[in-house]
N, C-alpha and C positions, 0 to 999 in steps of 0.2 A: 504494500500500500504506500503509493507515495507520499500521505501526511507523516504516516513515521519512519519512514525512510529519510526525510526533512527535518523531521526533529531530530536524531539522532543524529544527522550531520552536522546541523545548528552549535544542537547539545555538545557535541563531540570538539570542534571546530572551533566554532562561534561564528560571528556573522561574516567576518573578512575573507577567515580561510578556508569555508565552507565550500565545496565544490558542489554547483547545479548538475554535473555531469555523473557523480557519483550518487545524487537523490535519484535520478532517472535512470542508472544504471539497477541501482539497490530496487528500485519499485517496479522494475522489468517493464518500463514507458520509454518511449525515447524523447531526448531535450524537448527538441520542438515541439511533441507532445506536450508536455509538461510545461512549454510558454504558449501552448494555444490557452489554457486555464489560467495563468497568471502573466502579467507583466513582463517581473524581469524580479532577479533574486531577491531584491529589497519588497517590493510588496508584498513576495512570497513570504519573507520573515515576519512581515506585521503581520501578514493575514494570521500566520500561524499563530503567532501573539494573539490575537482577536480569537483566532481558534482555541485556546489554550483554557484563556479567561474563561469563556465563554462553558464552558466545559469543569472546570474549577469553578464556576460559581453554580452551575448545575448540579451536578455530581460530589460536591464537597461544602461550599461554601453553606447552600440552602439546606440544606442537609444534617447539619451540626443542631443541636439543641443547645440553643443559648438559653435557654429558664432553667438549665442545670448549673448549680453555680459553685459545686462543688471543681477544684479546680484538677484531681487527677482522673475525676470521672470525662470534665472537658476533655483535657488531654487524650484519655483513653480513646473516646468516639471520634478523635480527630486525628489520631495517630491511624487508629485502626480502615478510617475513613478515606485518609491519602495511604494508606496500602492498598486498600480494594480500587483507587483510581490509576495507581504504579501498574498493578496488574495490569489495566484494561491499555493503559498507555505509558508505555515503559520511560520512556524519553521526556514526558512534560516538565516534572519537577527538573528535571536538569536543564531543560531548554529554559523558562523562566527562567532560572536561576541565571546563566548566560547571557537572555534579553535584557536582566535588570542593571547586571552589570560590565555589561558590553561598553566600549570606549570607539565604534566605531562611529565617526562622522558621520555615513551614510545612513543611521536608522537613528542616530541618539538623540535628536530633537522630538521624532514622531514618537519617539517610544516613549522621554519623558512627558509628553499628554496623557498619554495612557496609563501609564503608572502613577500619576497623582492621582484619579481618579479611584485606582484601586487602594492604592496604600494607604490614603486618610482613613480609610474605616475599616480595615481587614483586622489586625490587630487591637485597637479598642472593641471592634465587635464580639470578637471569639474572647477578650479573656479582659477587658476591661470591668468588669462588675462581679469577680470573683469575690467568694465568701470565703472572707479570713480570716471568721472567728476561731476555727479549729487549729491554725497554729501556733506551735507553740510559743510563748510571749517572748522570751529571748532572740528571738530570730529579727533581721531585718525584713523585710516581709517582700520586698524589690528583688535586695541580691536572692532570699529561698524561691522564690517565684522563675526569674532567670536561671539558678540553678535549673528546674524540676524545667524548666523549656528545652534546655542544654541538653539534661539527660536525655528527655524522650527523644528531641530531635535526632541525636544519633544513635536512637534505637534504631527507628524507622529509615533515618540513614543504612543503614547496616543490612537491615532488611531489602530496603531497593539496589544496592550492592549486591546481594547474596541471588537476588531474581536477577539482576542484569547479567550475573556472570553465570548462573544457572544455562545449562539446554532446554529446559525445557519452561513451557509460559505458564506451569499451574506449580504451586506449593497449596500446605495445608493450612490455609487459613485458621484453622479452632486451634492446632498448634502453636503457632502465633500468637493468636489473642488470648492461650491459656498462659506464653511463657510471660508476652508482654503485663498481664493480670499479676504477675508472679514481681516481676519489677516492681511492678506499683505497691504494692504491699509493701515495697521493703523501704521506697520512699515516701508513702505514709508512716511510717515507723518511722522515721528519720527527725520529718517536719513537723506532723501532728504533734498534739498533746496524748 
């Protein structure tokens, strides 16, 4: 499929040294196929950016229960939530990741419109109104918060690592969410009272 054959070049690359020859090679289309539906490389990167969003705010963003304000419960549903979207699209969180902080001239004005739009409310939305009464009163409550971010994020780092370099596109999900389960417990221990 040429969307993730694009992403992973993106992801892989970034936006300079991406090669359009090797998305169309990888998705078994040939080039000019592939600029009968887009432009030229630069709007193929935003579009995917628009694709990306668009998809993350379906699939993940809408998705989350913010009226849960316990905060390793958030975590858990949102950790577990960008697994099940890594599955379905292996390449996005790294593609983003790349879009946001790409330094090329060619997309970095278009791109920062589009990321002001998402980043003002992404992070106050997900974890801005956490309930802090349960931990424990000697803590900073910022730096234990950013800790318990840290960790999970590179659980779930770990995990899109372990499927990227995997053969095959399914692992066991209940595994997963039983060992991730098993983490959280220990950093409830840590933090709670």
């Amino acid at each position: 499929m040429i969307l993730n054959a694009a992403l992973k070049e993106f992801a892989s690359k970034g936006f300079d040294d991406a090669s359009t020859n090797v998305m169309a090679k990888e998705s078994g289309i040939s080039k000019p196929l592939m600029f009968h539906y887009v432009n030229n490389k630069k709007d193929f990167f935003l579009f995917l950016y628009d694709y990306c969003l668009e998809i993350l705010e379906r699939e993940y963003f809408d998705r989350v229960n913010v009226h849960e304000k316990d905060i390793f419960e958030r975590l858990r549903e949102t950790c577990l939530l960008k697994i099940q979207v890594m599955q379905k699209y292996p390449w996005i969180f790294d593609f983003i990741k790349v879009a946001v902080f790409t330094d090329s001239k060619v997309v970095k004005d278009d791109l920062e419109k589009r990321r002001k739009r998402v980043e003002a409310s992404s992070f106050e939305r997900f974890y801005g109104d956490i309930d802090t009464s349960r931990f424990r009163s000697e803590l900073d409550m910022e730096k234990a918060k950013q800790l318990i971010f840290w960790a999970v994020g590179g659980y779930a780092g770990q995990i899109l690592e372990q499927f990227k370099s995997s053969d095959t596109l399914e692992f066991d999900f209940e595994k997963i969410r039983t060992e991730f389960d098993g983490y959280l417990d220990e950093l409830r221990k840590t933090y709670y009272k």
